[in-house]
C-alpha positions as CSV (number, residue, x, y, z in Angstrom):
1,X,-10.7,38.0,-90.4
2,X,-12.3,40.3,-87.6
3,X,-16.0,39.7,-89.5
4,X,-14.9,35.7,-89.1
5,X,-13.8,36.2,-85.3
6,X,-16.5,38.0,-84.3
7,X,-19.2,36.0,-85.9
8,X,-17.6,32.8,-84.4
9,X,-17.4,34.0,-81.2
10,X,-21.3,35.0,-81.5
11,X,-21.6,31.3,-82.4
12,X,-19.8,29.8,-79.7
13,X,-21.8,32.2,-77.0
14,X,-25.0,31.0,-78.2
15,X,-23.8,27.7,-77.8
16,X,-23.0,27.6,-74.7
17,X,-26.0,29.9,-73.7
18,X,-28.5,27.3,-75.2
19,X,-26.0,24.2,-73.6
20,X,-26.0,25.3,-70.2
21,X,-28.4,26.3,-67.6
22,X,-27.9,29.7,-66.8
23,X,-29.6,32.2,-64.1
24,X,-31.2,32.1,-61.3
25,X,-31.9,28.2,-60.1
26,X,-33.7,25.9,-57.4
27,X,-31.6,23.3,-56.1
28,X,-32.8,19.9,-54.6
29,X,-32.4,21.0,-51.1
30,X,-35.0,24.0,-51.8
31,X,-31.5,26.5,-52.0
32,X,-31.4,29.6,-54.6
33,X,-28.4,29.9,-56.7
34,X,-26.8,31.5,-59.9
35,X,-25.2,30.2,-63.0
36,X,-22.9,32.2,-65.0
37,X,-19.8,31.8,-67.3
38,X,-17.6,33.4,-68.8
39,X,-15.2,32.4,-72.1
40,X,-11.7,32.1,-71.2
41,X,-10.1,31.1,-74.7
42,X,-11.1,30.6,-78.4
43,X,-8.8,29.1,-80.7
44,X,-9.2,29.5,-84.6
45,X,-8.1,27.4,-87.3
46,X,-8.3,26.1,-90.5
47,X,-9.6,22.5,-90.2
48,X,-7.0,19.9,-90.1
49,X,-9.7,16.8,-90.8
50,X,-9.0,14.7,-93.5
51,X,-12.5,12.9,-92.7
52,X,-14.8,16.3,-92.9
53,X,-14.2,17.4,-96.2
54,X,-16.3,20.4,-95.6
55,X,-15.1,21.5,-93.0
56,X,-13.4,24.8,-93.2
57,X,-12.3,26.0,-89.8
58,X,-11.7,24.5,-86.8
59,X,-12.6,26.1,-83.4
60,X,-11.6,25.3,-80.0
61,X,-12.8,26.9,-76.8
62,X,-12.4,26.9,-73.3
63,X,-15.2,28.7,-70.8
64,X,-16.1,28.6,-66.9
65,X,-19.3,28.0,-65.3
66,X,-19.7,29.5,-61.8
67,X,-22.5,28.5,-59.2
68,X,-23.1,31.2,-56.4
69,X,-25.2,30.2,-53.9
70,X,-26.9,31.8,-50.4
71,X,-23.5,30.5,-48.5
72,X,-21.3,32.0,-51.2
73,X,-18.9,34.7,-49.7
74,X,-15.1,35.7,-51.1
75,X,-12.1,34.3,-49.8
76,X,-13.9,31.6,-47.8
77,X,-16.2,30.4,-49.8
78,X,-16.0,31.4,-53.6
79,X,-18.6,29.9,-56.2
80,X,-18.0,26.1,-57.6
81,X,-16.4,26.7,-61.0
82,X,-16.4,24.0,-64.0
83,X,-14.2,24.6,-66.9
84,X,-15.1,23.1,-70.3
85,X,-13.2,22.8,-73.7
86,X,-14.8,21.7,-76.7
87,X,-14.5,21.8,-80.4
88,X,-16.3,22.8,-83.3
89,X,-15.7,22.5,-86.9
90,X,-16.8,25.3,-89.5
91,X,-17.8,25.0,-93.1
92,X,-17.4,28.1,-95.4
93,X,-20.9,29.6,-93.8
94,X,-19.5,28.9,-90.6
95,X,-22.4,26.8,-90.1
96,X,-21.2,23.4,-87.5
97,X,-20.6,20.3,-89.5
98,X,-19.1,18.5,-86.4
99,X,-19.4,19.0,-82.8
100,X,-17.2,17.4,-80.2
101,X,-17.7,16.3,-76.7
102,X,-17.3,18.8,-74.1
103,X,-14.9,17.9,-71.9
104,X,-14.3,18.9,-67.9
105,X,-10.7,20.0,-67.2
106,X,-11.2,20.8,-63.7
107,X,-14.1,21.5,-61.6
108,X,-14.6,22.3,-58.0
109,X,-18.0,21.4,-57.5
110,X,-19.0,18.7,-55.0
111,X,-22.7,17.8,-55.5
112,X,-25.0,17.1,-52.7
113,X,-25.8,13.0,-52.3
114,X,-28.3,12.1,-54.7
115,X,-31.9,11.5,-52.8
116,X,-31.8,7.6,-53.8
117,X,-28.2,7.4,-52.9
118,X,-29.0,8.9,-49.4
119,X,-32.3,6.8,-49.2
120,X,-30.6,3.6,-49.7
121,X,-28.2,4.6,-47.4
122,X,-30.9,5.6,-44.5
123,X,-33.1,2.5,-45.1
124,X,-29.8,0.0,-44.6
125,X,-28.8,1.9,-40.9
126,X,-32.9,1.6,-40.0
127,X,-32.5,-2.1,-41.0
128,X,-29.3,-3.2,-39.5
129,X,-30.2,-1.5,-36.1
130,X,-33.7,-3.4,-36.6
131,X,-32.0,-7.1,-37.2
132,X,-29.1,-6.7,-35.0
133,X,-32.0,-5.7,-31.8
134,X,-33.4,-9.3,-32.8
135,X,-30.6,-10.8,-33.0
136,X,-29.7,-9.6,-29.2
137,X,-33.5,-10.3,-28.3
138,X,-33.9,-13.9,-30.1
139,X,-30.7,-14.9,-30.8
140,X,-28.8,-15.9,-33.9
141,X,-30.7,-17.1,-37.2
142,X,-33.6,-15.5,-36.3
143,X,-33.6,-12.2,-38.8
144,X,-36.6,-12.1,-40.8
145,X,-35.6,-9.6,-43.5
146,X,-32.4,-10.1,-45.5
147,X,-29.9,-7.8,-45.5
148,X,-29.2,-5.6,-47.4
149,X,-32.7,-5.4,-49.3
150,X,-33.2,-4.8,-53.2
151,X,-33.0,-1.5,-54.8
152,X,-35.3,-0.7,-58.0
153,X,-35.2,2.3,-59.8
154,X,-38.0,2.1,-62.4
155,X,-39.4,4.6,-65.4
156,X,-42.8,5.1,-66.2
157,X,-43.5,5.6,-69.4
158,X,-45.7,8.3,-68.4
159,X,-42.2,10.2,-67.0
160,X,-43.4,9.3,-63.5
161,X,-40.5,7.3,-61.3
162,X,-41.1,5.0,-59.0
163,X,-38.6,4.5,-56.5
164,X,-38.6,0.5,-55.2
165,X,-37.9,-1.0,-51.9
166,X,-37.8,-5.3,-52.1
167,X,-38.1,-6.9,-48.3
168,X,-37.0,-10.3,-48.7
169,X,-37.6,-13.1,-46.0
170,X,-34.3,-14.5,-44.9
171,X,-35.6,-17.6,-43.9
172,X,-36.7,-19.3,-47.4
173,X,-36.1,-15.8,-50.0
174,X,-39.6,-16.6,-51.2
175,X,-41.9,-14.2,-49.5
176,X,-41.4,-10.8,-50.6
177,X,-43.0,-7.2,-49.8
178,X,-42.7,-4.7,-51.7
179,X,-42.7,-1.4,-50.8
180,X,-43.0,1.9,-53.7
181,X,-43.1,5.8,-54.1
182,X,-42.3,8.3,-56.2
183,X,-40.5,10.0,-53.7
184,X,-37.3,8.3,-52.1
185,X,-37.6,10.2,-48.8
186,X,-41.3,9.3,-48.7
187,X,-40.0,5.9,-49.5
188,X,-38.0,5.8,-46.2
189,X,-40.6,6.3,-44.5
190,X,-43.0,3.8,-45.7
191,X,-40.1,1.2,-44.7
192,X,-40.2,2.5,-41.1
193,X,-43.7,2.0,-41.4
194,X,-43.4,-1.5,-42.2
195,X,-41.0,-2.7,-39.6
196,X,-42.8,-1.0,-37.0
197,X,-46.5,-2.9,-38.2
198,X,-44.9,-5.8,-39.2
199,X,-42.4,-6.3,-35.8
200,X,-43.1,-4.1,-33.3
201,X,-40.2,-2.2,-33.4
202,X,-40.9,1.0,-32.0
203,X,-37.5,2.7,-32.9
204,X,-38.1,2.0,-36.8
C-alpha cells in the first residue's frame, strides 16, 4: 500500500505542478511575485462510483497556493493563499479515468480591477464631468453624447483584442463614433481625445 501512496501522491504533485502557475511571475501592474503550494491532505479510497466501472480508487486532495509579492512581509502582510480540493478517480494502473472540478474552499486573494473594468469606469467620470459642464453652460437637453456610452469587447481571430468605445448622439441615437484599441488604457485616452476635438473641452 506504501508503493500505491507514494505513486499517487507523485501523480497528484504533477498535477497540480502542470495545473497551476508556479514561480516567479509578472503581474498586470508590472509587480514581481511568487507562486508556490504546498499539499495539505490526500485521501485514498477505493472508488465508491457505480457509473465508472473502472475505476479503482478514489482520491481526494486538498493543497494551498501562496502568492508573495514585493509588499509581502509577516504578520502584516502574509502572501494571498487559495485552497483547492479536487478529486480523482484511479483505475488499476492508477492511470485517471475521471477528474473532478477543483473547487476553492477559501481564498484570501483580492485581485487588482481588471484594466476594462477600470477603463469603463474612467471613461464614465471623464463623460459625466464633460455633460454635466454643458449642461451648466447650455442648459438642460443640450448633451450631445448619451450617457453611459456602449462597451464592446471583441476577439480577433488572429488573438488580437480590440477593446470598443460607442459615442452615441443623444439627440436622435443615429450618429455614432466609434472609437477602438487594443489597449483599454490607450483606449481612455483616445476618448479624451475626442471630447476635447470634438467640444472643446479642455479638461477632457
Amino acid at each position: 500500500m506504501k508503493v500505491i501512496n507514494d505513486k499517487i501522491y507523485k501523480l497528484v504533485q504533477d498535477k497540480i505542478e502542470a495545473g497551476e502557475k508556479l514561480g516567479s511571475q509578472s503581474g498586470g501592474s508590472g509587480h514581481m511575485g511568487h507562486v508556490s503550494y504546498v499539499i495539505d491532505h490526500i485521501e485514498i479510497d477505493q472508488s465508491k462510483s457505480p457509473d465508472l466501472i473502472n475505476a479503482e480508487w478514489q482520491v481526494d486532495y486538498q493543497y494551498t497556493i501562496f502568492i508573495e509579492t514585493e509588499f509581502t512581509y509577516y504578520p502584516d502582510n502574509p502572501p494571498y493563499e487559495t485552497k483547492y480540493t479536487q478529486r480523482l478517480f484511479l483505475n488499476h494502473d492508477l492511470i485517471p479515468v475521471k477528474e473532478c472540478e477543483k473547487e476553492v474552499l477559501s481564498s484570501s486573494f483580492e485581485p487588482e480591477p481588471d484594466e476594462w473594468e477600470m477603463a469603463h469606469f474612467e471613461i464614465n467620470s471623464i463623460i459625466a464631468v464633460f455633460l454635466e459642464k454643458i449642461e451648466w453652460d447650455y442648459g438642460e437637453n443640450r448633451a450631445p453624447i448619451l450617457y453611459p456610452p456602449e462597451y464592446n469587447r471583441i476577439e480577433k481571430s488572429d488573438g488580437l483584442v480590440i477593446y470598443e468605445c460607442k459615442l452615441s448622439d443623444d439627440t436622435d441615437n443615429k450618429h455614432c463614433t466609434v472609437i477602438q484599441s487594443d489597449d483599454p488604457a490607450d483606449l481612455i485616452v483616445q476618448v479624451k481625445k475626442f471630447i476635447k476635438k470634438q467640444y472643446g473641452f479642455s479638461k477632457a
